[in-house]
Residue frames relative to the residue before (quaternion, step in Angstrom):
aa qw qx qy qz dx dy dz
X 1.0000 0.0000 0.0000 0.0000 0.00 0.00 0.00
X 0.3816 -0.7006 0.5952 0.0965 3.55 -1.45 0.81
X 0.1042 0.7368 -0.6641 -0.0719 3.59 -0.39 1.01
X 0.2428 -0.7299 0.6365 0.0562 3.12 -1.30 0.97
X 0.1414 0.7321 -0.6599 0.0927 3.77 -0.98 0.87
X 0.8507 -0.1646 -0.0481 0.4968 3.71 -0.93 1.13
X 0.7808 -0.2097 0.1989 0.5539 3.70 0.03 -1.54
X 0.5091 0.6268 -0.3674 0.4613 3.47 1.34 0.70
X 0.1610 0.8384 -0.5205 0.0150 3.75 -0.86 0.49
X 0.1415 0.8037 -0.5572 0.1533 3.58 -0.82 1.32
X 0.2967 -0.7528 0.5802 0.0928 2.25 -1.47 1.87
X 0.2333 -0.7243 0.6485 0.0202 3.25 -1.77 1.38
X 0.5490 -0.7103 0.4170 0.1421 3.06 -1.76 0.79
X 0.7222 0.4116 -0.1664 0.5304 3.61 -0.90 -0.62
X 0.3437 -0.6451 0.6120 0.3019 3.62 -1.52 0.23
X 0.0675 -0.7078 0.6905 -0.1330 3.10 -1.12 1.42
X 0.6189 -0.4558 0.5422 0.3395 3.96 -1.41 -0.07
X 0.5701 -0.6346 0.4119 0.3204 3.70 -0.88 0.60
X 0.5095 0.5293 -0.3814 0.5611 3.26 1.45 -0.36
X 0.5984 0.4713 -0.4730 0.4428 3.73 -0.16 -1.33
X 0.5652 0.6569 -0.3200 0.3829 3.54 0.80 -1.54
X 0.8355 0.3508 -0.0703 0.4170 3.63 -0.07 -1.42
X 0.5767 0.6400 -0.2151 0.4599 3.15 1.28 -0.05
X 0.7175 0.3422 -0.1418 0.5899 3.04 0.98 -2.01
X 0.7477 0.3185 -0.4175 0.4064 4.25 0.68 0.49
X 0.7247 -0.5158 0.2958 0.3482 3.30 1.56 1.26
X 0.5623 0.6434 -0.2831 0.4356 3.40 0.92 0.16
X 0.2557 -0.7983 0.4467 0.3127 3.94 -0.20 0.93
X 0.5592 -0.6461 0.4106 0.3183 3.47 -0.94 0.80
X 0.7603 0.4676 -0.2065 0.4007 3.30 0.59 -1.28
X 0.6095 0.6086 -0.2624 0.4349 3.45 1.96 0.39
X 0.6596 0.5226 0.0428 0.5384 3.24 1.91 -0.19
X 0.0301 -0.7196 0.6866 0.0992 3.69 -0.24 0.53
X 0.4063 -0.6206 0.6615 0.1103 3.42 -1.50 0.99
X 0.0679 0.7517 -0.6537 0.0541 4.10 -1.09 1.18
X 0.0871 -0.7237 0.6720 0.1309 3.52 -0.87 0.79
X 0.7847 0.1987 -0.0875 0.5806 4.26 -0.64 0.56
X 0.6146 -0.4069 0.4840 0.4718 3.93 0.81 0.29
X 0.6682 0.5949 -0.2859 0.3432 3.92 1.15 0.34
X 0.3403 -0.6754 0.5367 0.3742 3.70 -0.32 0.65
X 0.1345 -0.6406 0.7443 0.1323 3.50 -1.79 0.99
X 0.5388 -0.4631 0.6279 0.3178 3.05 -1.92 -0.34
X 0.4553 -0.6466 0.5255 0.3139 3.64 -0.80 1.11
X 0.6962 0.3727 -0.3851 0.4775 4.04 0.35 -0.54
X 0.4035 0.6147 -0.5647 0.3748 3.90 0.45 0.87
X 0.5151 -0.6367 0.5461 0.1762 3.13 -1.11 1.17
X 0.2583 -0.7826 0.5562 0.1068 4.03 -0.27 1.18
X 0.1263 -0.8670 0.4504 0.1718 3.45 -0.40 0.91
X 0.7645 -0.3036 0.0578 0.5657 4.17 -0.85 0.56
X 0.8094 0.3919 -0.1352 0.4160 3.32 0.72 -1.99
X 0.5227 0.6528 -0.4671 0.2871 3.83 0.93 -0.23
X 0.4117 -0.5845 0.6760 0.1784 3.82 -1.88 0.89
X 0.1976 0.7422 -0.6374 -0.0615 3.25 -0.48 -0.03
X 0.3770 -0.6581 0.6441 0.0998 3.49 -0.99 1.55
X 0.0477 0.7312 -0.6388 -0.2346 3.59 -1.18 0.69
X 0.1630 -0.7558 0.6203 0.1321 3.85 -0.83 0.34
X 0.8652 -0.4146 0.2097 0.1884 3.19 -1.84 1.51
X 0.0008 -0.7094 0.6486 0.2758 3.48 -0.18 -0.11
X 0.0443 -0.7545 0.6467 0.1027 4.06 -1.41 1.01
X 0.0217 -0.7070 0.7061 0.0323 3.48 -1.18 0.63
X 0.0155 0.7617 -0.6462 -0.0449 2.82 -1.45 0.27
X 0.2408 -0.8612 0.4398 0.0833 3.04 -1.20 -0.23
């Protein structure tokens, strides 16, 4: 699998969840939205070998 986040990309083994994923390259989940095709996923999806997964910024404000 391919996680993608701004100007960083890493490629991970084994099938894991998108979380396990976002986690295991140090990254807070609850800081990120996971997209596969320009598409929101769910972080508890199983990520398979060949899959990109773009993460993008989460902004709040206030």
């Amino acid at each position: 699998m391919k996680l993608i986040y701004r100007d960083k990309v890493w490629e991970l083994d084994g099938r894991m969840t998108i979380r396990d994923a976002i986690l295991k390259v140090g990254l807070n989940p609850e800081s990120v939205l996971p997209t596969r095709r320009g598409k929101l996923i769910n972080e508890n999806e199983l990520a398979k070998k060949d899959d990109e997964i773009k993460l993008v910024a989460v902004i709040s404000g206030g």
